[in-house]
N, C-alpha and C positions, 0 to 999 in steps of 0.2 A: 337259280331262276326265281324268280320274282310269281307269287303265287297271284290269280286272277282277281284282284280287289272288287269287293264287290261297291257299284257304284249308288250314288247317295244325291238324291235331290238337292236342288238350293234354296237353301229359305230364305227368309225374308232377313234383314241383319236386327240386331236385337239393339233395343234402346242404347246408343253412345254417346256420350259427354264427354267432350274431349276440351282439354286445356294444353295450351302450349305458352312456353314462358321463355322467351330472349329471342334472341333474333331468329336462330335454329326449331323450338320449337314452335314458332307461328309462322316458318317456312314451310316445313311440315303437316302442318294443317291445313295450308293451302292446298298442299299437295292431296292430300286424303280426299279434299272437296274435289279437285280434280276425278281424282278416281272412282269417286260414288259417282253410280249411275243415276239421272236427273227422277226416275220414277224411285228411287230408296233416298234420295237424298232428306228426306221427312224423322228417316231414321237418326239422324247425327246431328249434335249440335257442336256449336265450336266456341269456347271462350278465349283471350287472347290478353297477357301478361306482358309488359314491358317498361322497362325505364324511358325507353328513347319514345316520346310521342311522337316523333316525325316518322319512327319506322312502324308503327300501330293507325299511323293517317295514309299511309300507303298500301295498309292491309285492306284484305275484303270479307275479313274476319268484323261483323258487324258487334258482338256482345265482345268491350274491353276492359280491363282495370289499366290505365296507366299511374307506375310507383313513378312519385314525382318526388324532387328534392324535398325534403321538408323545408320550413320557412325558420323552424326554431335550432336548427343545426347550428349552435353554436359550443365554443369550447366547452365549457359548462355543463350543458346537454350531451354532447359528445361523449364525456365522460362517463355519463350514467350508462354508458352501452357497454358493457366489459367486453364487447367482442372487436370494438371498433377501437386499435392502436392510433396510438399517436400519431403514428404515420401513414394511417390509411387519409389516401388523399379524394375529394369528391369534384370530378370535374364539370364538365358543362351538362354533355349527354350520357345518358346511362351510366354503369357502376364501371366502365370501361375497366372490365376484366377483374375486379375485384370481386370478392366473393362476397366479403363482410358487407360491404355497401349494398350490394343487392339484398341480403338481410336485412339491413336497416331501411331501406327504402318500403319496406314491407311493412317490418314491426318499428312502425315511427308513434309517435304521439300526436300527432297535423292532421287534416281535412287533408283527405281522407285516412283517418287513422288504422291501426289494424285496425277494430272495431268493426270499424266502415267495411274495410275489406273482406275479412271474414263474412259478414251478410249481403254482399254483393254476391260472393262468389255460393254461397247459400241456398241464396232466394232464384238463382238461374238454375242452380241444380235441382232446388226441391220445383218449379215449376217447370225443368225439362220433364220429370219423373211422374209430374200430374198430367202433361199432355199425353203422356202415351200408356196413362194408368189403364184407362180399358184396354188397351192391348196385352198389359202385362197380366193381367189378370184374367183374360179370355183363352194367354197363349202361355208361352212360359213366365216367369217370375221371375227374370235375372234382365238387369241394367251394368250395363259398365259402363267406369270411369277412368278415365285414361288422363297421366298427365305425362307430358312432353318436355325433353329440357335436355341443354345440353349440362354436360359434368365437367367443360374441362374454360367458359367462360367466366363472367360475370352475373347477372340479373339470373340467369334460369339456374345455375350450379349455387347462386347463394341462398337463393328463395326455396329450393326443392325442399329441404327437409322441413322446414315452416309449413309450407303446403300441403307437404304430406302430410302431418300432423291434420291440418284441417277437414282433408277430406275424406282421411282414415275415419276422423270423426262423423263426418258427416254419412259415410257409405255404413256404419255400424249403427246409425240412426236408421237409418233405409233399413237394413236387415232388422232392427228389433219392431220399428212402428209399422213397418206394411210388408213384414213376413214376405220380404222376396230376399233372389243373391243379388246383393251388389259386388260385382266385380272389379276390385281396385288393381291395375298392371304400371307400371312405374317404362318409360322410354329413355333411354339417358343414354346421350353421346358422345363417347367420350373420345381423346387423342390416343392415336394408339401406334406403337411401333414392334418394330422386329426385335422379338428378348435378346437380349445381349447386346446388343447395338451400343456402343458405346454414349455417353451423355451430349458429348459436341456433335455428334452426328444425326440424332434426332432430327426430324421432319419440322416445318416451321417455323416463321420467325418471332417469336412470344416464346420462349420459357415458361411465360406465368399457367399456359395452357397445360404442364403435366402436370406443374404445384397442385392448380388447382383442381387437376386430375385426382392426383393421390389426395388431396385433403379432402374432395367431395368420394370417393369410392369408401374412405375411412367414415364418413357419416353414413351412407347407404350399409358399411357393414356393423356400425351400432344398431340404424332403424330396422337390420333385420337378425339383428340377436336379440331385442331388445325383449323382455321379458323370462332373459333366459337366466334364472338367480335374482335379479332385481330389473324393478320395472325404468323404462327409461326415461329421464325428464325432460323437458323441454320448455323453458322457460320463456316467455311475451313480456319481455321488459318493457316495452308503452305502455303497456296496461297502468302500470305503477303509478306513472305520472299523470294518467290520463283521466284517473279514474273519479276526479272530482270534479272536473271539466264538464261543461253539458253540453250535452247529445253524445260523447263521449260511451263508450262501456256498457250502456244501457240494454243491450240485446240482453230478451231471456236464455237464446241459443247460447251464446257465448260465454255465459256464464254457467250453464251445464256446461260447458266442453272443458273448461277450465278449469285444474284443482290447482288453488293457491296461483294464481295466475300464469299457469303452467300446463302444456301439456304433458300426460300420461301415457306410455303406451306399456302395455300391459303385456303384448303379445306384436309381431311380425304386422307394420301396416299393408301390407303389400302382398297382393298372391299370387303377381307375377314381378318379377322386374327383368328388362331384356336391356343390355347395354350391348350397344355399336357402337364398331370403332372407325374412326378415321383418322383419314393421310393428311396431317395439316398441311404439306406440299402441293397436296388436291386439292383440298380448301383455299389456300390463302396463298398458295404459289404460283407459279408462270404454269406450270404444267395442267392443266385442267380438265382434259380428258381424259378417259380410260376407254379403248375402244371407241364405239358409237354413240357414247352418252359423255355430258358433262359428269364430274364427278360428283358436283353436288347435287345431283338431280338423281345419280343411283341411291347417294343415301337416302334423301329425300323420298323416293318412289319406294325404294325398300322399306322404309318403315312405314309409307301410306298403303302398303298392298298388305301387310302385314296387320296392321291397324284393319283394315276393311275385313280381312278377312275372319281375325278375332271375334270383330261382330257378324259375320257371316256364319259361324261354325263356334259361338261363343259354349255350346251346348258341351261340342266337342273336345273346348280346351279345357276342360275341368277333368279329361283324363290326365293330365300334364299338370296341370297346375295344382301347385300347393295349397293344403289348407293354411292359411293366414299366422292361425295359432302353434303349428307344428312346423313347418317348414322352411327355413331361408335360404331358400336356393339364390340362384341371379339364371338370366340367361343369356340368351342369345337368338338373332332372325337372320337367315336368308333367307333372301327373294329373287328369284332367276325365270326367265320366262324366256319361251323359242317362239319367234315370231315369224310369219308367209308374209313381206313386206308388200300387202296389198296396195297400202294408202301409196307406197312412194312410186309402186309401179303404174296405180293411175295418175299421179304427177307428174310423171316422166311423158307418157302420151299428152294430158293437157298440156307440158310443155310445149310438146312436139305441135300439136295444134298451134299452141300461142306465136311460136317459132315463122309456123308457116303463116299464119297473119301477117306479121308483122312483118315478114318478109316483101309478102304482094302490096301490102301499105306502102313501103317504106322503096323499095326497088323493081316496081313495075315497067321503067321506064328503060332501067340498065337495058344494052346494049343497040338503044337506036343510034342513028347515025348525029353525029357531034355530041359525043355523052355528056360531058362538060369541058367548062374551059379552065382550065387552072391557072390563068390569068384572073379569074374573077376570085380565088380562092384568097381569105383572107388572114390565114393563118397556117404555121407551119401543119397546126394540129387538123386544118381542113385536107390539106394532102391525105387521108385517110377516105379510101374510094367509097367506099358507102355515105360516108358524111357529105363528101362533094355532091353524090347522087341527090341527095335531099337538099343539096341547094338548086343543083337542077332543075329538080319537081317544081319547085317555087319561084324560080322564074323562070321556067317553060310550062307554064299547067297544061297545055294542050296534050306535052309528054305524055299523059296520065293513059290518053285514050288511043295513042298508038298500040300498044297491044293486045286491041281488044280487036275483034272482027267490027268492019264499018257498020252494018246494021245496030250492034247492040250500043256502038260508040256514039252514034246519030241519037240512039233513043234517050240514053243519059245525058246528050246535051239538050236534047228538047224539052224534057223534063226539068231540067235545069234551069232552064230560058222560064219555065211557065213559072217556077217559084221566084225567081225573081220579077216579072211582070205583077206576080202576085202582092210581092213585099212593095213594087218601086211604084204602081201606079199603071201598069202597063205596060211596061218599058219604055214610054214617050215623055218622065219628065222625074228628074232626081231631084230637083229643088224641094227647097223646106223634107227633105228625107231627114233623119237624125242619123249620129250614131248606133243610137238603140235599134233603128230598124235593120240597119247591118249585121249588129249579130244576132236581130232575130232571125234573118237570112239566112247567117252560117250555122247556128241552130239545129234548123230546118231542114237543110241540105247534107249536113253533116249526119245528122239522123238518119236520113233519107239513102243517103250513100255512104261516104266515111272522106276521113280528113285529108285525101290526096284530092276531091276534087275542090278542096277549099279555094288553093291557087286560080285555078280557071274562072270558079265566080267572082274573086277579088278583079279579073281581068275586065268579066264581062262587066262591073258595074263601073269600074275605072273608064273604061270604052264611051258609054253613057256620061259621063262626069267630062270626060274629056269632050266628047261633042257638045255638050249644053255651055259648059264653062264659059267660053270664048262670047258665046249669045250673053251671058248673065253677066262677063265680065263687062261688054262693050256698054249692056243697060246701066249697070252702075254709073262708069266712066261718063255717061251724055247726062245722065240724069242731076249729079252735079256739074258738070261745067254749063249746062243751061239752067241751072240753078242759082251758079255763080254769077251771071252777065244778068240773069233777070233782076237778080238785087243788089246787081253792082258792087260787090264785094271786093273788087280788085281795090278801088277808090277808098275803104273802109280800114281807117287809121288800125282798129283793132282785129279786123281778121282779113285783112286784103294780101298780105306782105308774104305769102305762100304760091306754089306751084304743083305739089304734086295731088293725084287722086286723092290719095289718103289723109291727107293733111285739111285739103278745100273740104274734105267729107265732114271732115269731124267738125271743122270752122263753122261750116253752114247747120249740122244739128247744133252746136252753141247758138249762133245767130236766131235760129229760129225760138229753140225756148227761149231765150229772152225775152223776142218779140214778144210771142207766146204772153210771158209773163207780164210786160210790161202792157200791153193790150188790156190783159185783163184787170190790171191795175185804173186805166183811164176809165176803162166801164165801170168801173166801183164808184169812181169821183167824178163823173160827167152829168153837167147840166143838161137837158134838153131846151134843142136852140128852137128859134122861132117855123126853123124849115122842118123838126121832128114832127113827120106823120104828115106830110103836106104833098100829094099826088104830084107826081113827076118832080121830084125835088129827094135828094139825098143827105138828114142831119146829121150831126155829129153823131150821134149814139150810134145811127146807121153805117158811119162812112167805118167806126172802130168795130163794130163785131162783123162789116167786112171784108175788114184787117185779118180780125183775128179767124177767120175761117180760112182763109187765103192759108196763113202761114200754118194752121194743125193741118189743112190739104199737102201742102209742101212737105211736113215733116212727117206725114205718113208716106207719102210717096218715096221719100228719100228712105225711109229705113225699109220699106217695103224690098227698096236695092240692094240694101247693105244685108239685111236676112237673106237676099237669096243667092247673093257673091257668098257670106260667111257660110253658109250650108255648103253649099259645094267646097268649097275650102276645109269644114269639119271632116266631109266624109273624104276628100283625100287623103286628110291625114290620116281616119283612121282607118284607111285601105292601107297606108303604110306599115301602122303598127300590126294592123292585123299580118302582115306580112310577117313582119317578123317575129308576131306571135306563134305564127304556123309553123314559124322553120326551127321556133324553140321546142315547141313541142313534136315535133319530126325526130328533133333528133333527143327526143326524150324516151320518145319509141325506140331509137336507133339503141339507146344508152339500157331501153326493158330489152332489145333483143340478143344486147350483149350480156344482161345480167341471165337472160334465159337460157341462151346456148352454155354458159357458165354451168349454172343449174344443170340444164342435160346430161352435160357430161360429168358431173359429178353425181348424179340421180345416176348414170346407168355404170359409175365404176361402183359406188353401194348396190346396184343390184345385181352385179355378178360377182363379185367379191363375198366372202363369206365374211360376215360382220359379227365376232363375237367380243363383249364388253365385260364385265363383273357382274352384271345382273341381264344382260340380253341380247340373247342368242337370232339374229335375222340369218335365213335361209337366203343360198342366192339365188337367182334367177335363171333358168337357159337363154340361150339365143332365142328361142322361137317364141318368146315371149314378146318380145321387142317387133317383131315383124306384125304387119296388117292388123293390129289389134285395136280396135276403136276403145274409148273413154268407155260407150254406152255396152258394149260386150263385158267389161270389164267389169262393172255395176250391177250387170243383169245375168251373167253366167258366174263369171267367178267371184262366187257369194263365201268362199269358206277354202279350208287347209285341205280338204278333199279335192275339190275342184282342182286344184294346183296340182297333184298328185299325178292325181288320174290324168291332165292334159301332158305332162310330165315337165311343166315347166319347173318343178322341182324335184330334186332328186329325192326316190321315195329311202333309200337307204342311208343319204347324208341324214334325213329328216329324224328318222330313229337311231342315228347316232346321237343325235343336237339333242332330242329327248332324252335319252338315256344319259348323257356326260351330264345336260342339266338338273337329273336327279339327282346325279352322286354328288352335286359340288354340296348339297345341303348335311352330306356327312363327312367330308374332309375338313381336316383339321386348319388345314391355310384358309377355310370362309368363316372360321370360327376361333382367329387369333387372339381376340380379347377374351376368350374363354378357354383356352389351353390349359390344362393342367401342370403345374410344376413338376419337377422332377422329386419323386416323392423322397429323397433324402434329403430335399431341403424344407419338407411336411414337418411339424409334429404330429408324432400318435395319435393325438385325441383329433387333430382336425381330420389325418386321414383314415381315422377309425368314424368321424362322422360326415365322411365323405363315402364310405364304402354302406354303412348303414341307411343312407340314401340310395343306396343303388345304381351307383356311378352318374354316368350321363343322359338325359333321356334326350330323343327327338321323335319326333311327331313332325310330317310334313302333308302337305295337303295340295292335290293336285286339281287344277279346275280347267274346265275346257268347254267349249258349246258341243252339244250331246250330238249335232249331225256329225263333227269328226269322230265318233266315238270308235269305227271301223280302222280308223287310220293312226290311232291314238294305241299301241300296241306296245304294254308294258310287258308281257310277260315274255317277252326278249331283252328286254332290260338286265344285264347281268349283274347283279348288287348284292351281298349277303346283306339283306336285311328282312325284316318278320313283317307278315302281311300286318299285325296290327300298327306298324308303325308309319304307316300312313293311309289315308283315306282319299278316294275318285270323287268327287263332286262334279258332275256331267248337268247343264240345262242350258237351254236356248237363249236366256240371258246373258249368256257367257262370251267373251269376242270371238267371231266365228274363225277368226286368221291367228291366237296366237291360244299356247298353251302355259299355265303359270304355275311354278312352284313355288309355294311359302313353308319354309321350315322352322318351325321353333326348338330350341335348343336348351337344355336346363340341364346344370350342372349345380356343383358347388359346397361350400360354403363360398365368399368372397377370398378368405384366408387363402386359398387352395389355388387359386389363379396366379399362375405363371407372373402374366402383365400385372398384377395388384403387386405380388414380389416383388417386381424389380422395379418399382415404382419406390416402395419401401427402402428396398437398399439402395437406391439412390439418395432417397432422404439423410438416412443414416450416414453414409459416405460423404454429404456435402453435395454429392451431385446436383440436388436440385437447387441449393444456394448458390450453384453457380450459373444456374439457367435462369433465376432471378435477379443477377447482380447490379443490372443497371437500370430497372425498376424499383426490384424492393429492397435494394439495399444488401445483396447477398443474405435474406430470412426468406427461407419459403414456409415459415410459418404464417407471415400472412398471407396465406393460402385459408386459412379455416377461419371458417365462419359462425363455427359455433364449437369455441375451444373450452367451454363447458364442459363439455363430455370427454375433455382428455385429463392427460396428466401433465405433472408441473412444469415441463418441459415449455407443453405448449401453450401453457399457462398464463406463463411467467411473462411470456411475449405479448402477452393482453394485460399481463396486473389483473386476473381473477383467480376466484377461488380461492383466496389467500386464507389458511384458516388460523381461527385464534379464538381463546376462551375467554366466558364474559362471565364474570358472577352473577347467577339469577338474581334481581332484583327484589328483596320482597313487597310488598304492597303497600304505597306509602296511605300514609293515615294521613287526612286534612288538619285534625286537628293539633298537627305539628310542622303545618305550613302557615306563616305566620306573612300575611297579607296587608295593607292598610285598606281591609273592606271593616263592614258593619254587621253584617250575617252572613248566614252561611250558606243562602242561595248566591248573594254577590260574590262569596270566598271561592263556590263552584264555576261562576262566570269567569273570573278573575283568573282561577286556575288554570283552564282550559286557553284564554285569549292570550295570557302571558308564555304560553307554552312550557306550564308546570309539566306536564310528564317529559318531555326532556329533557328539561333543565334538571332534574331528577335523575334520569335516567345517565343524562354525561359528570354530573358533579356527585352524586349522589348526597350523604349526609353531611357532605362541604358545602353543598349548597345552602346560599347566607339566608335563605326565607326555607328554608328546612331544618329544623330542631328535634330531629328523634336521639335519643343517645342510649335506644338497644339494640341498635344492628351497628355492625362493621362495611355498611355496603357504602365503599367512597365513588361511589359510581362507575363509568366506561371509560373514563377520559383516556389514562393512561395505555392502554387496549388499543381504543379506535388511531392513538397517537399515532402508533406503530404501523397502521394499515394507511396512513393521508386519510383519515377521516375526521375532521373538527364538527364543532358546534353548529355549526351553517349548515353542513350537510346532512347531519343526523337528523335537525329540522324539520330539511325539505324531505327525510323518508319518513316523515312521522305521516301514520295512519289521520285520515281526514277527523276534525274535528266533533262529528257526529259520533264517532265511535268511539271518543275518549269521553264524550256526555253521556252515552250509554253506560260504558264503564260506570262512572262515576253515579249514577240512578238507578244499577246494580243490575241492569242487560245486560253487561257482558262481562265476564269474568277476564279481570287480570292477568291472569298467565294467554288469553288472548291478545291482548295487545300487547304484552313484549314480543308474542309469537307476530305479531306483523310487522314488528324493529327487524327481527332475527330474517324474516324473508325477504324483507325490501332491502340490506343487506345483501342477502347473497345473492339476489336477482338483478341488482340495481349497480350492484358496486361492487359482486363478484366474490364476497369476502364470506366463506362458511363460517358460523359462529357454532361454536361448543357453549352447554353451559355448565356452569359448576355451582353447587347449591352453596346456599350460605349460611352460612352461625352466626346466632343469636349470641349476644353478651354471655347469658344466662346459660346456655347450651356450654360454651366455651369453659365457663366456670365448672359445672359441672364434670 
């Protein structure tokens, strides 16, 4: 039995900074914003990493870094990257699956260079940390920083250990300058299958996804040995090139973070890291459910309840969580939650509602006498009785009001009648009416009533159209042909030679503006004759302007006709379309009633069906749920998992079964496949000698629930051998009143120690994974790693880095055995410097032909660097910036300094460890 947990308020959630990087971690972010409650959302920020801009313009993650191609990616360039093969290919969007490119996409030398990057990602975090400094200091002293990333892509599995590097730095800055905890936890997702599964049979169609499985799980198990015997490095090769470039390198931050332009880790970045695994069949296959949930939405939710509740009980996880400098564990989360599917159950009723709407809309007419005629049906797909119904309504509108009792039938058309009096004028006259006033009409009435009695009004105004018409038509029709005999148009070479209304109409508006125009033309140019102004006599000027009033009287009159034929003419047409606007949208209802009844019945097989998925457990429903239950009962009684209980629409002993099965899955070994332990004869001793000195596996889970279930919420029938301290009750009214959630964190390890990291291993080893890479990378799943620095020659060898070789120390050349055509010996100094004396020194040594020493043996690099592909040109371009070989030379900086910046741009730049070996003097030798 399960001892009586004592229960624990909910706080507030503690400062979060969350970063997600590829497509997977800034899913997951998404996800987490979801999950905060809108009054804590003040508490989380979210920053968001990506190669692909188009999938970061789709985000609603507002603070971005988009790694964009660099511009100077050329062979050349390329080269200086020891992590970036020959054959790492860079395509349009993102590192598409590569790991190395997502590194270089970071640590580039371009606008936005690392540089850039580094203080972007900075100056967000040290001013998340300023905004909620008074709290931190009023309350507790601990911030976390959370990054996100998948382990088994591109952009997030290449970038993670660069990152971490950054923000390790930056979270140990927090911790020394404003004495609080920063909490750094590591989220990584990686592919995961059933041990032993053979290679062909894996999940997925990508191979590169386990490569880059095992080469990113192999970087995460250096970052957390790291400081165990020697500290571990991490090299920013843009910096090299960058660094004389302006605006370039200039942060004072970055330059503390940096030793020799390299990160250091000294100790474990990480004090928690939790890896999930997934089903790439689930991800990227036909199959995409599990249960009741998409599957990328468990993982998803899983690590955003997980993430919220870190910050929710951040106090809490530091019984679990390792110190940074001691500990490298990994872990692992579940998250399972048993839910009273309230939301679907009031869905199911507003269905039912929506149902019966749209049913009395849609089929109030069915079964009067002549339903319809299936002669008028214009398609095979109209034989379908409810669609025919809705042609019915539409051209029978009276239909509507057969099944109403006459009184209330009478009152709806009276009503009716007045709003269109309203709109028409009265009802005594539709001329000059618009379109527009039509559908202010249906508007109106549609408002007023709803869209079956649209039909009826279209009748009554057609009714009206049809009475006027024949009047408006016959005025048209006299108005020209007495228009025509008055001006004799038959007889009129140019517009006589016509017969019909339409034709004489438009003849006589030409005829007229002519007139019109040609009148007004005579009055412009008209003399006044001797009759102008002369009592009872009519002069020229007089007899034209009453010409020209004649014919504007004419030509108003005549259109005066034609406006009030074309108005009736507009609104029947759009009484027609409106017709057939009605019968579209009829049966658009017709098409919501089918998608509703759909709905229904698949709302009520989820609510009596028991719905368990991989992360959540829905309870189902009784029958007497379903029976006479309004929306507004639903809302206002059944407020919580109690109310369900007690009405017994849920079984109260299914319920604490669903609770109890959902605690144990958090200690079964199948919800924690990517952290299994191997079979310990395939261990060495000292791993599992420091697997047992950790104390095996820990889990801590954390139960949260709204405090009014707290009665019906009955663990200690829960039958589990497990210790009251290994989980905690979090009960508050913030909580969702209808579901109950388990989150488990899980810590195990070394990395070594996992089953899945095994067989990942001896896959490698066997070839297995070369053959899961074969028609991408060429059968190498070496390029899988992205920072083959940190191995050995194996993986080396497949980048051309690291290559080591011995240089003789140089010793300090003397000027005045470099032999220049200058005049003194400040221009000998100029001279020196501009001609790239310490190289040409450094590769030729005393064969070089303006070098005359003859007591050292040093014949320079040449021979050495031959061996590595290193010539003259490139030794050049890693020669340290000219500032610092004028220092040299003014005696700021001592010499064995800048052959030390040969020896590190070297092995940072072009992968090549340099040894050195001291050298003999002439004199020495003799000796």
């Amino acid at each position: 039995m399960i001892p009586h947990c004592p229960l624990m308020a909910v706080q507030d959630p503690l400062p979060t900074f969350l970063i997600g990087v590829g497509e997977a971690g800034i899913e997951i972010l998404e996800s987490v914003k979801d999950v905060v409650p809108e009054e804590e959302a003040e508490n989380f920020d979210y920053f968001a990493i990506d190669s692909q801009n188009e999938f970061l313009n789709k985000s609603s993650i507002e603070k971005q870094l988009y790694l964009q191609q660099p511009d100077t990616l050329v062979e050349r360039q390329k080269e200086r990257f020891p992590f970036l093969a020959e054959d790492v290919n860079f395509g349009v969007k993102g590192a598409e699956r590569q790991r190395p490119v997502g590194r270089f996409k970071l640590d580039n030398p371009d606008q936005p260079s690392f540089s850039d990057n580094f203080d972007t990602l900075e100056n967000h975090i040290r001013r998340f940390r300023q905004e909620h400094n008074s709290d931190l200091i009023q309350q507790n002293k601990h911030i976390n920083i959370i990054l996100v990333n998948s382990l088994s892509g591109g952009t997030g599995s290449g970038t993670y250990p660069l990152l971490t590097a950054i923000i390790h730095y930056l979270a140990e800055k927090i911790r020394d300058n404003n004495q609080m905890f920063a909490y750094f936890a590591g989220f990584g997702i990686v592919s995961e299958f059933d041990v032993g599964r053979e290679v062909k049979d894996l999940p997925g169609d990508d191979g590169r996804y386990y490569a880059n499985s095992y080469a990113a799980l192999r970087d995460l198990q250096r970052l957390l040995n790291s400081g165990d015997g020697e500290n571990l490095r991490l090299p920013v090769h843009s910096r090299r090139i960058t660094k004389d470039s302006e605006g370039h390198g200039t942060s004072d931050s970055i330059e503390q973070a940096l030793e020799e332009n390299a990160f250091e880790f000294e100790f474990p970045p990480f004090n928690d890291y939790f890896l999930v695994g997934v089903d790439e069949d689930l991800i990227h296959g036909e199959r995409s459910f599990v249960g009741n949930e998409r599957y990328d939405q468990v993982v998803d939710n899983q690590v955003a309840e997980s993430i919220y509740t870190l910050a929710k009980h951040g106090q809490a996880m530091e019984n679990i969580s390792g110190e940074s400098d001691e500990d490298s564990r990994v872990g692992t989360i579940i998250e399972t939650e048993v839910r009273v599917p309230h939301e679907k159950l009031v869905d199911y009723h507003e269905t039912k509602q929506k149902i019966e709407r749209l049913e009395t809309l849609l089929f109030a007419g069915q079964g009067s006498p002549d339903f319809f005629d299936t002669d008028d049906l214009e398609s095979d797909s109209d034989l379908n009785e409810e669609l025919s119904t809705i042609k019915y309504l539409v051209r029978n509108p009276t239909e509507v009001f057969e099944t109403m009792e006459k009184e209330r039938a009478d009152e709806k058309k009276d009503d009716i009648e007045e709003q269109i009096d309203s709109t028409f004028g009265g009802g005594l006259n539709v001329v000059n009416r618009t379109p527009e006033d039509l559908n202010d009409l249906i508007e109106n009435v549609e408002e007023s009533h709803d869209l079956r009695v649209i039909p009826y009004v279209l009748d009554e105004v057609e009714k009206r159209i049809n009475e006027q018409e024949p009047t408006v038509r016959q005025n048209r029709e006299d108005t020209v042909n007495d228009m025509w005999k008055h001006y004799e148009l038959s007889s009129h070479p140019e517009y006589g030679d016509v017969s019909s209304v339409t034709q004489r109409m438009r003849n006589l508006q030409d005829f007229l503006r002519e007139q019109i125009e040609e009148t007004r033309e005579e009055l412009e140019t008209a003399d006044e004759s001797w009759w102008d102004g002369k009592p009872g006599f009519r002069g020229t000027r007089e007899k034209l302007e009453d010409r020209l009033s004649d014919r504007k009287e004419a030509l108003e009159k005549l259109q005066e006709a034609i406006n009030d034929y074309e108005s009736v003419q507009a609104l029947d047409e759009a009484i027609s379309e409106k017709r057939s606007d009605i019968e579209r949208r009829l049966k658009k209802k017709k098409r919501d009633l089918d998608d509703a009844r759909d709905a229904l019945n698949r709302l009520e097989e989820e609510l009596t069906e028991p719905l368990s998925g991989r992360r959540l457990a829905e309870m189902p429903i009784t029958e007497e749920a379903f029976e006479d239950v309004s929306v507004d009962k639903l809302n206002n009684e059944f407020t919580d998992i109690k109310a369900y209980l007690n009405e017994g629409w849920v079984d109260h002993d299914d319920f604490k079964s669903a609770l109890a099965r959902r605690f144990e899955r958090g200690y079964e070994d199948e919800e924690k496949l990517v952290l299994q332990v191997a079979e310990w004869e395939d261990i060495n001793d000292e791993i599992a000698d420091q697997y047992r000195a950790l104390g095996g596996e820990e889990t801590m889970t954390y139960i949260e629930y709204n405090e009014v279930n707290e009665e019906v919420v009955e663990f200690d029938k829960v039958q589990i051998g497990v210790s009251e301290s290994s989980f905690n009750r979090f009960t508050d009214d913030r909580h969702d009143p209808f579901g109950v959630k388990f989150v488990t964190f899980v810590r195990t390890g070394p990395i070594e120690i996992l089953q899945h990291y095994r067989q990942l291993q001896k896959y490698a080893e066997e070839g297995d994974l070369d053959e899961l890479v074969e028609r991408r990378w060429g059968g190498d799943h070496r390029l899988a790693f992205a920072y083959p620095e940190w191995y050995g020659r194996d993986i080396q060898r497949r980048f051309n880095v690291s290559q080591t070789i011995e240089l003789p120390f140089p010793p300090e050349p003397d000027l005045e055995f470099v032999e220049l055509d200058v005049e003194n010996q400040g221009e000998l100094k100029h001279e020196f410097v501009k001609r790239n004396g310490v190289v040409s020194y450094l590769y030729q040594g005393a064969k070089w032909e303006n070098y005359r020493d003859g007591s050292t043996e040093f014949n320079g690099w040449k021979s050495k660097l031959d061996e590595v592909g290193i010539g003259w040109p490139y030794l050049q371009e890693l020669s340290p910036p000219p500032e610092d070989k004028r220092h040299w030379l003014v005696g700021n900086v001592e010499w064995d300094e800048i052959v030390n910046e040969y020896k590190i741009a070297l092995e940072d730049q072009e992968g090549v460890k340099v040894e050195f070996m001291e050298m003999e003097t002439k004199d020495e030798a003799t000796e």
